[in-house]
Backbone as CSV, one residue per row, in Angstrom:
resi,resn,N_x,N_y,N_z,CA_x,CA_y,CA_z,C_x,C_y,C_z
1,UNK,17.918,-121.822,-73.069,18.058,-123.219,-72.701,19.193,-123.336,-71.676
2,UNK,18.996,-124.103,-70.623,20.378,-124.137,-69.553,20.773,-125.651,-70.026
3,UNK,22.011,-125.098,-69.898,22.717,-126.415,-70.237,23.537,-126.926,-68.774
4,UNK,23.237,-128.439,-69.196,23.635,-129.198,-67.528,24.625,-130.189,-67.676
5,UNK,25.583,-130.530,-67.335,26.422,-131.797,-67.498,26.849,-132.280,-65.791
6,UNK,26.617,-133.730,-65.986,26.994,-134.133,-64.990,28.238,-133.622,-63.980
7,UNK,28.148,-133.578,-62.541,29.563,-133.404,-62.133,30.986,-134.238,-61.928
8,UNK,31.990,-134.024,-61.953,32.610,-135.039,-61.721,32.258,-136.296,-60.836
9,UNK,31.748,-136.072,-59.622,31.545,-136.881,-58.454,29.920,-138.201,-59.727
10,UNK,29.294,-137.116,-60.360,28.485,-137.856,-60.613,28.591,-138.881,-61.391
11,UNK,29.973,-138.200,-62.506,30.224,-139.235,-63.091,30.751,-139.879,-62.675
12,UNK,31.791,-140.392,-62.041,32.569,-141.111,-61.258,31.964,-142.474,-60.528
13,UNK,30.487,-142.147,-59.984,29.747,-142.848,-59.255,28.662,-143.668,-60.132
14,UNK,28.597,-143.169,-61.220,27.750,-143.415,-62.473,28.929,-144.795,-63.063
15,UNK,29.614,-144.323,-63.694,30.885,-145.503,-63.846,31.155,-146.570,-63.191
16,UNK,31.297,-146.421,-61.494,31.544,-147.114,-60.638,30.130,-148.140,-60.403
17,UNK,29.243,-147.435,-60.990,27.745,-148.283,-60.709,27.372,-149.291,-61.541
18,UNK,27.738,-148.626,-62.555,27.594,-149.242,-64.249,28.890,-150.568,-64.072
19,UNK,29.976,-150.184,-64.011,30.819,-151.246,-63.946,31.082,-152.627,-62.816
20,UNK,30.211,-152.147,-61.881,29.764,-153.155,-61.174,28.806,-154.400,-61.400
21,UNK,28.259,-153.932,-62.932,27.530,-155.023,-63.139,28.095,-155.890,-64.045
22,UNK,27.431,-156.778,-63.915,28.131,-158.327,-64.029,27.154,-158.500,-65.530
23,UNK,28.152,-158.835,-66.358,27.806,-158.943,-68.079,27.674,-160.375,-68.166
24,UNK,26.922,-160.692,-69.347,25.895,-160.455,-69.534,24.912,-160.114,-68.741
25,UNK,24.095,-159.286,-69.112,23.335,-158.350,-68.180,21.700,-158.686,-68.683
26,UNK,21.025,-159.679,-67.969,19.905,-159.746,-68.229,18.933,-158.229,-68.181
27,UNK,17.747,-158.100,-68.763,17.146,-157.439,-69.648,16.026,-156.742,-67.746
28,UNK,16.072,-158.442,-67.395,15.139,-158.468,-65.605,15.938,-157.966,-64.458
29,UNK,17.087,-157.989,-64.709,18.151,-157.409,-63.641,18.535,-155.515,-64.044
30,UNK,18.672,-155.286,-65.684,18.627,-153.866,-66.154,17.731,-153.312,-65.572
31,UNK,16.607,-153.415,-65.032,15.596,-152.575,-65.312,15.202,-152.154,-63.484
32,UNK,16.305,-152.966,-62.679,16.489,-152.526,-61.378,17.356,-151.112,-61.382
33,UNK,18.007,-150.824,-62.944,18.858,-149.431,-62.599,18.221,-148.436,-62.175
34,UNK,17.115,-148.053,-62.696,15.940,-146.625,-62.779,16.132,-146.294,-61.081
35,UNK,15.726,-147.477,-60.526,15.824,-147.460,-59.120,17.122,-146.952,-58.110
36,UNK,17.833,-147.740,-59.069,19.152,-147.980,-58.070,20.020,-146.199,-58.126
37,UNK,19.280,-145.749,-59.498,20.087,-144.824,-59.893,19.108,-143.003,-59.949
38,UNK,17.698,-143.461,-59.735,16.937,-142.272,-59.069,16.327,-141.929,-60.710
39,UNK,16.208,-142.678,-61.757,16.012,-142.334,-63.079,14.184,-142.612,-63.430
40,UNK,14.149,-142.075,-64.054,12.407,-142.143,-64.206,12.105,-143.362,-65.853
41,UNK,11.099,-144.161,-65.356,11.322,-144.995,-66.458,9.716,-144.358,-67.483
42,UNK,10.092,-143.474,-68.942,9.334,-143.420,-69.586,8.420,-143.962,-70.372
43,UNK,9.124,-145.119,-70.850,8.355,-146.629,-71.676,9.096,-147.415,-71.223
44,UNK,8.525,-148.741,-71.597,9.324,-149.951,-71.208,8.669,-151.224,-72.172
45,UNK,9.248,-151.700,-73.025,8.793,-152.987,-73.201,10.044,-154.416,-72.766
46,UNK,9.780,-155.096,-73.694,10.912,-156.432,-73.218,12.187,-156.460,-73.940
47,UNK,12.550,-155.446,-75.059,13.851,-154.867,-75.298,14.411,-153.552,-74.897
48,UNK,13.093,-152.456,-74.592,13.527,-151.367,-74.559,13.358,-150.666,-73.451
49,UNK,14.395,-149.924,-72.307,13.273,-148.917,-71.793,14.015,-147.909,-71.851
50,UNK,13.111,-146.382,-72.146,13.385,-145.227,-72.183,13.462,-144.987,-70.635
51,UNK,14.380,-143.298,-71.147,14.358,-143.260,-69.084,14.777,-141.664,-69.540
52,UNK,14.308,-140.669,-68.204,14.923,-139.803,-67.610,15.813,-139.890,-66.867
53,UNK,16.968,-139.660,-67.086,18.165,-139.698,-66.286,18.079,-138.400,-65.476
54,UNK,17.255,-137.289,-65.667,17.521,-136.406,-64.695,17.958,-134.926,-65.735
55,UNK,18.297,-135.569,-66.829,19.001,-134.756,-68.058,17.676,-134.715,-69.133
56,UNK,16.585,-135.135,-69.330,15.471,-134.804,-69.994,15.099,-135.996,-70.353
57,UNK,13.560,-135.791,-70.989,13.042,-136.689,-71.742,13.713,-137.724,-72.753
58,UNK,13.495,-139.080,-72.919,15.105,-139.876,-73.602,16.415,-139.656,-73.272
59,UNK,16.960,-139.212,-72.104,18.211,-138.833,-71.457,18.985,-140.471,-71.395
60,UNK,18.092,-141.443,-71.438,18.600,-142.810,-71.509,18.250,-143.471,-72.028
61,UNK,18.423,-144.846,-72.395,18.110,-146.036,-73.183,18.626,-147.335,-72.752
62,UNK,18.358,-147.878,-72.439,18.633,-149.302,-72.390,18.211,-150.150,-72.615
63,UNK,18.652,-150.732,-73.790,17.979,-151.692,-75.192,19.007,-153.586,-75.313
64,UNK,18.118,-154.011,-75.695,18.228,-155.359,-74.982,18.142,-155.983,-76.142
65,UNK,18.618,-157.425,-76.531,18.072,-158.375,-77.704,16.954,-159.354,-78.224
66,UNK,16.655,-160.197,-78.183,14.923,-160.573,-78.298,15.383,-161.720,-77.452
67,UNK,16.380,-162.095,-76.687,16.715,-163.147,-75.571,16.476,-162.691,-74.347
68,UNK,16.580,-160.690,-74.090,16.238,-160.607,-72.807,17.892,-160.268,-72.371
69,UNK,18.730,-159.957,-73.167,19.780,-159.906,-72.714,20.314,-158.127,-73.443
70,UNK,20.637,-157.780,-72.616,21.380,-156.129,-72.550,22.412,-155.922,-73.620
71,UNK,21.820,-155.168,-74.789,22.704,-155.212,-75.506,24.112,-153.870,-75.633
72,UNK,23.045,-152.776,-74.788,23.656,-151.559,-75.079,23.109,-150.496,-73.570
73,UNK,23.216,-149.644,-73.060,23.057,-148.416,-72.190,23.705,-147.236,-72.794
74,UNK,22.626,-146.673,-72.960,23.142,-145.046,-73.610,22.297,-143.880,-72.862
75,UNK,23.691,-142.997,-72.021,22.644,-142.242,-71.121,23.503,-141.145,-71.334
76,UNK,22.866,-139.878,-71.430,23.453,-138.634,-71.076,24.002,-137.816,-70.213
77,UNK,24.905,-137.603,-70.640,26.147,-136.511,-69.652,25.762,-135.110,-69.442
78,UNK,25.061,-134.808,-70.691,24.526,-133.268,-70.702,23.423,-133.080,-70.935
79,UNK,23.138,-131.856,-70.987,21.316,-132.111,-71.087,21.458,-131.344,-72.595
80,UNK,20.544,-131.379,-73.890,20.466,-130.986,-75.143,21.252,-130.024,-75.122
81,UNK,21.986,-129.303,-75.994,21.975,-128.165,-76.762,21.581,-128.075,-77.810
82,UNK,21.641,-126.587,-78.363,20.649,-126.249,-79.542,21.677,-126.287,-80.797
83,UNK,21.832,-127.438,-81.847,22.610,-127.757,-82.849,22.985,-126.582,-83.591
84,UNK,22.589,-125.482,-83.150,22.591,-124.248,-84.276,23.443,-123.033,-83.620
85,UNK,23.509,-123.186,-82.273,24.143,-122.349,-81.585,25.811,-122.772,-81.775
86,UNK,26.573,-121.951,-82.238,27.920,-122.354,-81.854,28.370,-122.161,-80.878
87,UNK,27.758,-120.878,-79.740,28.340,-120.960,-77.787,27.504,-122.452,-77.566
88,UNK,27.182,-122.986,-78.026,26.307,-124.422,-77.400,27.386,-125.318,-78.254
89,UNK,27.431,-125.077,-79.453,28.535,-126.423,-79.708,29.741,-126.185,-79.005
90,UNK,30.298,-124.910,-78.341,31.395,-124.593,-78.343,31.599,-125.164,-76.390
91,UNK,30.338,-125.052,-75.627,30.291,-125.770,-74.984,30.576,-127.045,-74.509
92,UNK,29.303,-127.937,-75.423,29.437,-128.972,-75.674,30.912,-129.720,-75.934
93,UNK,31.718,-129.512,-77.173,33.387,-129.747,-77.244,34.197,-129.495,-75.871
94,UNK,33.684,-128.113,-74.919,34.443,-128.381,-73.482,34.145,-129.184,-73.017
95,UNK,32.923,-129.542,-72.624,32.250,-130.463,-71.793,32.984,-131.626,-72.283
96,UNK,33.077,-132.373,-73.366,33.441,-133.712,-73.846,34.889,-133.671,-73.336
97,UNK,36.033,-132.648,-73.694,37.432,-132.769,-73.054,37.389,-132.486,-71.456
98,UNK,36.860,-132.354,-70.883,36.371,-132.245,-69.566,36.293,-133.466,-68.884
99,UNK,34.899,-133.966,-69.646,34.216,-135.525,-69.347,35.283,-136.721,-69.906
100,UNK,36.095,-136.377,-70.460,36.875,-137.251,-71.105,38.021,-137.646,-70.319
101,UNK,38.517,-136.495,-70.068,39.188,-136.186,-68.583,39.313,-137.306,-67.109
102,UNK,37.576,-137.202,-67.182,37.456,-137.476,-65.770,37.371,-139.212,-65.958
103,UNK,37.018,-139.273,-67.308,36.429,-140.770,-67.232,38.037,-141.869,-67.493
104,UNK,38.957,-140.680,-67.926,40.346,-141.451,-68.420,41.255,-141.363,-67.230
105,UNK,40.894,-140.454,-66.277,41.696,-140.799,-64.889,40.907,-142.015,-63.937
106,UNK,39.616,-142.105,-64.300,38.979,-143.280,-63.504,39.217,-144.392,-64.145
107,UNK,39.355,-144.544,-65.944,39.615,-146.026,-66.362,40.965,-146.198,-67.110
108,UNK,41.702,-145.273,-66.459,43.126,-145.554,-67.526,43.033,-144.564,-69.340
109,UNK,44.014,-145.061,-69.662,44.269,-144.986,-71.305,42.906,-145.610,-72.136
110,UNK,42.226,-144.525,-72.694,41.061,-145.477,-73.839,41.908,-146.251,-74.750
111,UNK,41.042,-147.113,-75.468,41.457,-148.505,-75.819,40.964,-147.970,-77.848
112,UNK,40.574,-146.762,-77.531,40.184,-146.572,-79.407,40.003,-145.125,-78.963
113,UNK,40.195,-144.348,-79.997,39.838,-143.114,-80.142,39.169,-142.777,-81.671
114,UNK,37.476,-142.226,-82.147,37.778,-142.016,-82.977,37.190,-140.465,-83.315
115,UNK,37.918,-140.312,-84.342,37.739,-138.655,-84.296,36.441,-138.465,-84.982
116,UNK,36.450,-136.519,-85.451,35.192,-136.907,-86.360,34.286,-135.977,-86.080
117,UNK,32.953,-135.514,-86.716,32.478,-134.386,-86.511,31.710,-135.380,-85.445
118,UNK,30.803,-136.233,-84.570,30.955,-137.208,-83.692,31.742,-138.209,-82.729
119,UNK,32.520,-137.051,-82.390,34.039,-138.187,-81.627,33.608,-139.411,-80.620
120,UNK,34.545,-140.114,-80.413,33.782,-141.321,-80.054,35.233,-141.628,-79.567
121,UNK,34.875,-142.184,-78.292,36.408,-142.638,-77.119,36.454,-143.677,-76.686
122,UNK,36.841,-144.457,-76.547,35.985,-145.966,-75.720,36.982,-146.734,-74.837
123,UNK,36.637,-147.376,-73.883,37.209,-148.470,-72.750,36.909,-149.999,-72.754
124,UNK,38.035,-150.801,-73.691,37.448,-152.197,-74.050,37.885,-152.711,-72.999
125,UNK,36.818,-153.458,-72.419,36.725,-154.773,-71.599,36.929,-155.977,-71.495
126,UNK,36.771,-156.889,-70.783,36.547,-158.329,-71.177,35.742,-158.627,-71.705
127,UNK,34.069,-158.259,-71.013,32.492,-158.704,-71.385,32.359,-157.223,-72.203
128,UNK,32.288,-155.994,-71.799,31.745,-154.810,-72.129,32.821,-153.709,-72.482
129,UNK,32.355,-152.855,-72.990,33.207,-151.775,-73.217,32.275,-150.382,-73.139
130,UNK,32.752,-149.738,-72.454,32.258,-148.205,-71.965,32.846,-147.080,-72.898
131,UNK,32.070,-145.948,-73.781,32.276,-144.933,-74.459,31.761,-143.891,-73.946
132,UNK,32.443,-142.749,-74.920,31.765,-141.712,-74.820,31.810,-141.028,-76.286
133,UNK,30.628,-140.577,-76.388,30.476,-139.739,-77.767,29.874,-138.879,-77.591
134,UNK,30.631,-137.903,-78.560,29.716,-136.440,-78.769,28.760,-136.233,-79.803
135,UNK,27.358,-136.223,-79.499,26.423,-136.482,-81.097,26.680,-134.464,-81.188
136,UNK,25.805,-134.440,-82.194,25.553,-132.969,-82.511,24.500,-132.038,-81.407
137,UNK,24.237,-133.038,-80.302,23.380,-131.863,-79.405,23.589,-132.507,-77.622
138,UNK,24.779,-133.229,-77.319,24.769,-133.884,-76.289,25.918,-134.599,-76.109
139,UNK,26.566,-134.754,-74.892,27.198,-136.092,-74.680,26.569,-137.642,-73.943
140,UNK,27.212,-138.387,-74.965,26.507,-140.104,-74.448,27.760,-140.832,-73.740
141,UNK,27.286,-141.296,-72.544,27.879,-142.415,-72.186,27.388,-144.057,-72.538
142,UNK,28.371,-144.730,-72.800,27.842,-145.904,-73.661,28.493,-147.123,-73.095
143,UNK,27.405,-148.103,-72.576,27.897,-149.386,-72.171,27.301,-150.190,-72.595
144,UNK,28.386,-150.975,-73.268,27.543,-152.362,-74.236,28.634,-153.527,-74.366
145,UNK,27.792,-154.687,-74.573,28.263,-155.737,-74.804,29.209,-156.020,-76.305
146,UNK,30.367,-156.113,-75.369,31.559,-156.283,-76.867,31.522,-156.635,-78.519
147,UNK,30.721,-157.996,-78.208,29.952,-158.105,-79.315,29.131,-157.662,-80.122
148,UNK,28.045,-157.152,-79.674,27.609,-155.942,-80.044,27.767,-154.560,-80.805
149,UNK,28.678,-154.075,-80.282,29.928,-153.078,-80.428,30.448,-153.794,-81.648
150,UNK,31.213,-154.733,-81.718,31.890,-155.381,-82.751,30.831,-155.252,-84.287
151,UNK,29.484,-155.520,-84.353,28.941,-156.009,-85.221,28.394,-154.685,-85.886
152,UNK,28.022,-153.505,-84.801,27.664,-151.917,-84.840,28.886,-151.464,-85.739
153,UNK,29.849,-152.115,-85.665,31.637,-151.036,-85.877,31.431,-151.810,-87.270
154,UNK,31.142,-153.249,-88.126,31.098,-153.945,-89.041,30.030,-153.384,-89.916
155,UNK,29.104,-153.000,-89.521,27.727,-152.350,-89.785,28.149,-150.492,-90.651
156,UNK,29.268,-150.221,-89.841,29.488,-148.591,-89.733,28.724,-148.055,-88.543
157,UNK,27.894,-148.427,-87.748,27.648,-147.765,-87.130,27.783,-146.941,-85.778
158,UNK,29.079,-147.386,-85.378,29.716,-146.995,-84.056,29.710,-146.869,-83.086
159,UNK,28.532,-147.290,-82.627,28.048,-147.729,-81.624,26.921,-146.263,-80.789
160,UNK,26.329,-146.000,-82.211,25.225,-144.326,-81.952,23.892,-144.843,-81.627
């Protein structure tokens, strides 16, 4: 399996793209990203669309509320590894202090850190707040509406 993670430049420009948009983020304006950003759209209904980011099949998500309004963007930094390999987890953990790196010299000091066999980093906003987490086979970048976030973190669920 080759493993791929974005480059700095990519992330950088990925951030800079993402944070240009103006929150609340209708559901009809999201779905200009695929385009804007060279991503392949796999399904699509009126909350959800799957996407190739370039990083594989479901490499993205961008999931919406039953108003049509953007609740969350979750796209990948890396492309899978194999949960069983430890040179792949052992990867993966560089890649995240790496990516973590790049995303904390572009937005400052994160605003939460949480640890964890799933670490999870995040950049609170006014409207949105931008993460990053390490699941067990990938890194996610995560942009969602504060509220949102708030009710996920009340829930336990952390925004996965």
């Amino acid at each position: 399996m080759t493993r791929r993670v974005l480059d700095d430049q990519e992330i950088l420009d990925l951030l800079a793209g993402l944070r240009a948009l103006e929150w609340p983020l209708p559901m009809d304006r999201a779905t200009e990203l695929p385009r804007r950003f060279e991503w392949t759209v796999e399904y699509q209904s009126e909350t959800v669309v799957e996407l190739d980011t370039g990083l594989g099949p479901g490499s993205g998500l961008i999931d919406a509320d039953g108003n049509g309004v953007v609740d969350a963007l979750r796209l990948s930094v890396t492309s899978r590894v194999d949960r069983n390999s430890e040179p792949d987890r052992a990867w993966l953990r560089d890649r995240f202090a790496h990516v973590l790196g790049v995303m904390t010299r572009a937005l400052g000091e994160p605003t939460l850190k949480r640890p964890g066999p799933s670490p999870q980093v995040r950049w609170r906003g006014g409207e949105y707040t931008i993460g990053l987490t390490r699941t067990t086979v990938n890194l996610k970048l995560l942009m969602a509406r504060n509220d949102y976030l708030d009710e996920d973190d009340r829930r336990g669920e952390g925004g996965h």
